[in-house]
N, C-alpha and C positions, 0 to 999 in steps of 0.2 A: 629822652629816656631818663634825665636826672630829674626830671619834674616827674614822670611817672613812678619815681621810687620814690620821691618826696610822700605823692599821692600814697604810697600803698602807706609809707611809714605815719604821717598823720593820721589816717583812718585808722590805724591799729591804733596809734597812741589814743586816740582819741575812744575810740572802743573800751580799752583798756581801763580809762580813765570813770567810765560810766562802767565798770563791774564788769564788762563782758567779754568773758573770755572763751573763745571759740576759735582758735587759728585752724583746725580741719574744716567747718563752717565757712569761713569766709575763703579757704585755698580753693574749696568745692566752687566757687561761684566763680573763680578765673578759669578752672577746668573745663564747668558747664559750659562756660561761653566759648571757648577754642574746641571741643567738640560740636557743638552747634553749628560754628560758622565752617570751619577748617573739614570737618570730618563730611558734611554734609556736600563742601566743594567735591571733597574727594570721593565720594560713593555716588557723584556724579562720572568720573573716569570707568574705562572698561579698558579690562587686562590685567597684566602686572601692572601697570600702574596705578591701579586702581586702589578701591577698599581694601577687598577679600585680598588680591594679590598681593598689598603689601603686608596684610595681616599674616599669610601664609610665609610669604620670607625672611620678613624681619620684626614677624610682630614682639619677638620673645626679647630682639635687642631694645627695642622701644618699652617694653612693658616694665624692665630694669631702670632703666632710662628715669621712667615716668617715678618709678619708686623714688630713686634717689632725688628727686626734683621734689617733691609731695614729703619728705620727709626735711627736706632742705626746709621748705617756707614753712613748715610746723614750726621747727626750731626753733627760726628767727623770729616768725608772728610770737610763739611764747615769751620770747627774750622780753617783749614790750611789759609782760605780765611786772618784769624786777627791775629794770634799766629805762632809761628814757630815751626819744628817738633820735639823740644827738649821738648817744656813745654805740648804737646799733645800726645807724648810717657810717659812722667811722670804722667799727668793727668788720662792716664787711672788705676793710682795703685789705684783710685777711685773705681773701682769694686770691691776690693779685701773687705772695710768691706761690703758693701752691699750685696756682694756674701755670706758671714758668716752670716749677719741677716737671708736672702731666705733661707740658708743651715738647719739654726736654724732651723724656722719658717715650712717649708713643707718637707724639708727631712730627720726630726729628727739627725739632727746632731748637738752633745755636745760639747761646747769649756770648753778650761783649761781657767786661769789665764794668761797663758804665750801668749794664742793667742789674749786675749782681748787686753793685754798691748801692742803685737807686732800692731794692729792695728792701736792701739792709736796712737805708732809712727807713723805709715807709715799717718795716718792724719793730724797731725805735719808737715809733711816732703811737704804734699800737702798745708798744709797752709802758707808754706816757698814762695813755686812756685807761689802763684796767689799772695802774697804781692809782690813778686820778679818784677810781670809782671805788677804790680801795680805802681809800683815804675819807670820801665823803658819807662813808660806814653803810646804811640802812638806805636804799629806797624807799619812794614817799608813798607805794602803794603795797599794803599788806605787811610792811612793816621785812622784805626778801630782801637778802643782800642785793646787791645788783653784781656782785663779783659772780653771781649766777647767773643772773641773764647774759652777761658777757662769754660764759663759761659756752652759753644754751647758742649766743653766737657765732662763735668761733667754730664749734662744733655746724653750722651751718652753714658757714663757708665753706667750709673743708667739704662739704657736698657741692654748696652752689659751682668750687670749682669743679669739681668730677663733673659735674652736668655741662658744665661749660665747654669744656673743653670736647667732652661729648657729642656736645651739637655742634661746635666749630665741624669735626667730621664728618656728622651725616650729613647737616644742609648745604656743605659743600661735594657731599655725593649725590645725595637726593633735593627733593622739591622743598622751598620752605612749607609748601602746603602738608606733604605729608609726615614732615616733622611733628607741625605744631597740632595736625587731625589726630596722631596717634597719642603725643605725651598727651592733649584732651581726651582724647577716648580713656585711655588707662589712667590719667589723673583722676579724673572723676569717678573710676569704681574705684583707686585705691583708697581716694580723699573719702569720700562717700561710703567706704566700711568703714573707715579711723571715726568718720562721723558719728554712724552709728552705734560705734559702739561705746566711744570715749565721750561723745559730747549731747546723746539726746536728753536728758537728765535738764542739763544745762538751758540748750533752746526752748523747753516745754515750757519752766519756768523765766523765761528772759521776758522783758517789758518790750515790746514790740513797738517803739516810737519811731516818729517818724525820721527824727535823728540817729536810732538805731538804724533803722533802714538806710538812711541817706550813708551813713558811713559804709555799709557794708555794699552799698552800688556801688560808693568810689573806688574800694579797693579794687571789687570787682574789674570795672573797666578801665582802672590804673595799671592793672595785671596784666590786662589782656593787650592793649597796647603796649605793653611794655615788652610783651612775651612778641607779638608781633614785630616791634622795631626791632628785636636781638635778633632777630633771625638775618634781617638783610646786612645788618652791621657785621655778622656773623663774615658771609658768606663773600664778606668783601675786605676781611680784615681778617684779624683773629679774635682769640676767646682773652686774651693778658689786652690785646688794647683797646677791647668791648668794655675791660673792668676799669682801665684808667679814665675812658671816658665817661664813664658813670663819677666820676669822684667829685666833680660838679653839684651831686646829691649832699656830697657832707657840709660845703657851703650853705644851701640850702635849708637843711634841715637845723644845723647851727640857729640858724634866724629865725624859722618857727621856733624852736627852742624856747629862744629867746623874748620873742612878741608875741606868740600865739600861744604857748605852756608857761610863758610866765617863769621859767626856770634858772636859777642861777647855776653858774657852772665853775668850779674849781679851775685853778689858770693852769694848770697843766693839760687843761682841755684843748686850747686855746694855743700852747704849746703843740701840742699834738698833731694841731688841723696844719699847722705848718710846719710840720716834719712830716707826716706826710704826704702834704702836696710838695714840696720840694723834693722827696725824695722819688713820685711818680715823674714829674718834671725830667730829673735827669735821668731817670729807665728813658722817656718817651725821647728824648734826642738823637739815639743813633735805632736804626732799625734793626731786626734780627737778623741772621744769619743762615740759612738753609743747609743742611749735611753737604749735599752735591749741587752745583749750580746746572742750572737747565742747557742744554744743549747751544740754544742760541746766547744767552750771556758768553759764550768762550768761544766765540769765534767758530773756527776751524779746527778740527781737533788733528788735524795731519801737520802744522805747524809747532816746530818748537816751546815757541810762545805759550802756546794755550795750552800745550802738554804741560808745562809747569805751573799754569796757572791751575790746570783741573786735572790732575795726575790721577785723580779716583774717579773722573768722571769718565777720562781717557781709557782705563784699564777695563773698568765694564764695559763700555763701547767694543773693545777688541774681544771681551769675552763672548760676550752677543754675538756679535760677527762670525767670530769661528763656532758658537754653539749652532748659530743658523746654518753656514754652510755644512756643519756635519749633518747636520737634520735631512738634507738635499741631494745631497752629494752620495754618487751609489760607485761603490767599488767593485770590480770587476776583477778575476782571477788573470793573472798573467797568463796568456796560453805558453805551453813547452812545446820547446824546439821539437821537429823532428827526428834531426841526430842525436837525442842525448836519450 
């Protein structure tokens, strides 16, 4: 997965680099392709499970879905426009607290001490990078701060996490299939208006090389495989250790930075990439916590012991129990006596 965000972030850098700037463009061609393969699987199914049936029940939560995801990679493909693809690989460890806030807040999920603190670094480590970029004044293309591109960032994390945290839920309710058939189906009409309407101007006149094309294949099925491996990672993990395992990318793209753009980097950069991997490091040590622990973790719940180990999971248990029996259970009038 870290080499396929390398993939996307080269190709845009490298786009970028050659004048062209089209991030609805090149989001369309990861859309096309997971509607193609994914949707096609799925309008193979009959029933609810299907096309039309899931269209009919949750197509309206997928079509949001899709929004907030189609406006996420605008953002970040634009960042490339002001910034370069070392401090927009690092910018997205930006999801990782905001993914733990969502995680908190709608998927009951508990942190320790150790992940607050690991967060705390890894924000540190972000606030290294944009004084860093602060400091190195003007980007080298167009003459744009790059405190904008980071700005254009930041602001797309804060989506990538909603999205993330989003699909942790559904592919662990539904099929990865009809996750990634529907955000392609609705990426691609919403990518595909943004297209039309913000960037045909742009492509009419764009020099159609074969290096142009070659970059925008890559990103293409850099996306798609990428959009495809989240999903199992997804579905077997969560959406906060989907982001730290991605961080392997800021390594990465570090080095192209370095060898392939040619780029010098302020040391606070550098500073950075090790504050926050250290600081992901110790989030990943202890694992999360669950509101209620599952039934079989606690034993017996009629023993002592495991009442006080799971005293909330204990007390729903008993409430269930007697909700059930009332449910069941049919009263009857006492008959009276004869004598009275």
């Amino acid at each position: 997965m870290s080499l396929c965000l390398c993939g996307t972030g080269i190709s845009s850098q490298l786009l970028s680099n050659r004048g062209v700037h089209a991030p609805a463009a090149q989001s369309f061609t990861n859309y096309f392709l997971l509607c193609f393969v994914y949707c096609t699987a799925l309008s193979c199914k009959t029933g609810e499970e299907g096309l039309l049936g899931v269209l009919r029940r949750r197509g309206l939560k997928y079509f949001l879905l899709a929004l907030i995801d189609v406006e996420a990679n605008y953002m970040i493909v634009s960042a490339y426009q002001f910034t370069n693809i070392t401090s927009v690989q690092l910018l997205d460890c930006s999801t990782i607290p905001i993914v733990l806030l969502l995680s908190w807040l709608f998927l009951s999920v508990r942190y320790l001490i150790s992940h607050i603190i690991g967060v705390c670094i890894c924000l540190v480590g972000i606030a290294c990078l944009i004084w860093a970029d602060i400091l190195d004044g003007k980007g080298s293309i167009g003459g744009n701060h790059r405190v904008v591109g980071d700005l254009l960032c930041l602001g797309g994390s804060m989506l990538y996490a909603i999205a993330n945290v989003s699909e942790e839920f559904l592919v662990k309710q539904h099929s990865r299939m009809e996750y990634l058939g529907m955000v392609g189906l609705f990426g691609s009409l919403i990518s595909g208006i943004q297209l039309a309407v913000l960037e045909h101007k742009n492509l009419a006149q764009l020099d159609w090389s074969a290096a142009t094309i070659g970059c925008f294949i890559l990103f293409a099925l850099s996306m798609f495989v990428f959009y495809s491996l989240v999903t199992i990672v997804l579905q077997k993990t969560s959406a906060l250790m989907f982001n730290l395992a991605t961080l392997t990318a800021d390594f990465y793209s570090l080095l192209f930075g370095l060898f392939l753009f040619k780029e010098t980097f302020h040391y606070l950069y550098f500073v950075s990439f090790v504050v926050v991997v250290t600081g992901s490091v110790i989030y990943s040590l202890r694992d999360t916590q669950p509101v209620l622990l599952p039934f079989d973790s606690c034993e017996s719940l009629n023993t002592p012991r495991s009442i006080l180990r799971c005293p909330k999971l204990f007390l729903v248990q008993q409430i269930s129990s007697l909700s059930l029996y009332m449910k069941h259970v049919r009263f009857r009038p006492i008959p009276r006596s004869r004598h009275s």
